[in-house]
C-alpha positions in Angstrom: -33.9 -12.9 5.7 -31.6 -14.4 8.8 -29.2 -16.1 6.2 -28.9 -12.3 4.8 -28.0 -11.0 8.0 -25.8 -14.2 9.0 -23.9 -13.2 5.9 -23.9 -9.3 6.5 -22.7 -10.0 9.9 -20.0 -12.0 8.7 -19.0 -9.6 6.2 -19.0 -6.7 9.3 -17.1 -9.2 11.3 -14.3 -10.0 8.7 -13.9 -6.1 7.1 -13.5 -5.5 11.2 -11.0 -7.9 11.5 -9.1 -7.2 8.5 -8.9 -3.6 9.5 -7.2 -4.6 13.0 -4.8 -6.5 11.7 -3.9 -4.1 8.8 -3.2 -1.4 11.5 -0.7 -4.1 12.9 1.0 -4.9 9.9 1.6 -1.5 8.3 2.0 1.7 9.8 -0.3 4.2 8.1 1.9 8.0 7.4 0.3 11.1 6.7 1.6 13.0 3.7 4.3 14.9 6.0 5.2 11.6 7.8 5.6 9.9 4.3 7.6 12.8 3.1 10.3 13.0 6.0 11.1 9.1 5.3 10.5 7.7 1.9 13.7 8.8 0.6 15.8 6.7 3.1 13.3 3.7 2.0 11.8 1.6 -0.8 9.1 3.6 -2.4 7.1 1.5 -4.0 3.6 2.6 -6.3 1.4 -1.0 -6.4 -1.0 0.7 -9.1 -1.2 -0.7 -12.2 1.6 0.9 -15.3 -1.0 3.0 -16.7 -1.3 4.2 -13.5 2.0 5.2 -13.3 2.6 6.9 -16.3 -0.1 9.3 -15.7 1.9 10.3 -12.8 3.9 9.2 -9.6 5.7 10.4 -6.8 9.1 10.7 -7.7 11.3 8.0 -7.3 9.1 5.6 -6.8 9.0 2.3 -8.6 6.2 0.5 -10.4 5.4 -3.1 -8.9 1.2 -3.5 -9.5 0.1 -5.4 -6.6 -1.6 -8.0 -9.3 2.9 -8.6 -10.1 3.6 -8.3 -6.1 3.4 -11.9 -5.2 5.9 -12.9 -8.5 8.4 -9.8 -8.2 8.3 -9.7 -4.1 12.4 -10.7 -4.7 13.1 -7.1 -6.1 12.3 -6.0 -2.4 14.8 -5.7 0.6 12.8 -6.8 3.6 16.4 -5.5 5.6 15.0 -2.0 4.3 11.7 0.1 5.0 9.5 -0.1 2.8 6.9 2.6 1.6 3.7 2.3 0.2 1.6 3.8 -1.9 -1.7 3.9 -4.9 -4.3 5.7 -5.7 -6.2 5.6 -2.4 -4.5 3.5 0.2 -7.0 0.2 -0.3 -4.3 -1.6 -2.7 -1.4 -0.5 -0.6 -3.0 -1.5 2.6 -3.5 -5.3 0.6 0.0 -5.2 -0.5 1.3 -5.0 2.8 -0.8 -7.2 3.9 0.9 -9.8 1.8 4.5 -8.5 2.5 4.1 -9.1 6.0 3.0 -12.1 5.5 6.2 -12.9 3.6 8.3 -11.8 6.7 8.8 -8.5 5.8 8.3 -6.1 8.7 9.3 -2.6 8.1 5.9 -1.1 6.4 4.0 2.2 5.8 2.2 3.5 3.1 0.7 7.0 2.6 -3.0 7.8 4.1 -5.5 8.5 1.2 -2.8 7.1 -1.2 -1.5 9.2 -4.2 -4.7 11.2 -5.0 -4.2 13.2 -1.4 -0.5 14.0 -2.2 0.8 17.2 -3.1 4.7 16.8 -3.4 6.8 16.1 -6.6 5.1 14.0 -9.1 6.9 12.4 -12.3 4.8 11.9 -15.5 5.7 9.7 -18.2 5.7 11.3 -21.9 
């Protein structure tokens, strides 16, 4: 029973943690906020193609956060860049690792794409 609360504890402590330091590292838009920016920026989905395909704010490239770490090189860290998936967890990872890259200029899109409302492009 202690060991089970050591480890909830833990897991309390470190979700806390992460959350902090997520809040540093990326600045979190809401859907207007996104909007007004993410045309002068990198838009970037991090969900995986299938993903994608279904449907995607327009103009947005496809880099799954499982390809992030090997494709990273496709992104200018001289330029914004804006975030986005289905609910804001994945995004919130993936800039996460950015920033840990050097890359400073983040944001990605409060409740992720499932909450937007603006264009979408579907694959045929």
């Amino acid at each position: 029973m202690e060991i089970a609360l050591i480890v909830l504890g833990a897991i309390i402590v470190y979700s806390v943690a992460t959350y902090f330091m997520q809040r540093k590292m990326v600045k979190t838009l809401t859907q207007e906020e996104f909007r007004a920016g993410y045309r002068k920026a990198q838009l970037i989905d991090v969900r995986e193609p299938e993903e994608y395909a279904a449907g995607h704010i327009l103009g947005a490239r496809n880099i799954p956060l499982s390809q992030l770490r090997m494709r990273m090189k496709e992104l200018r860290p001289d330029q914004p860049i804006y975030l986005y998936c289905q609910s804001g967890l994945r995004s919130g990872r993936a800039a996460q690792m950015l920033y840990r890259k050097g890359y400073r200029d983040l944001y990605h899109l409060k409740g992720g794409f499932k909450q937007w409302t603006g264009k979408v492009k579907k694959k045929n």
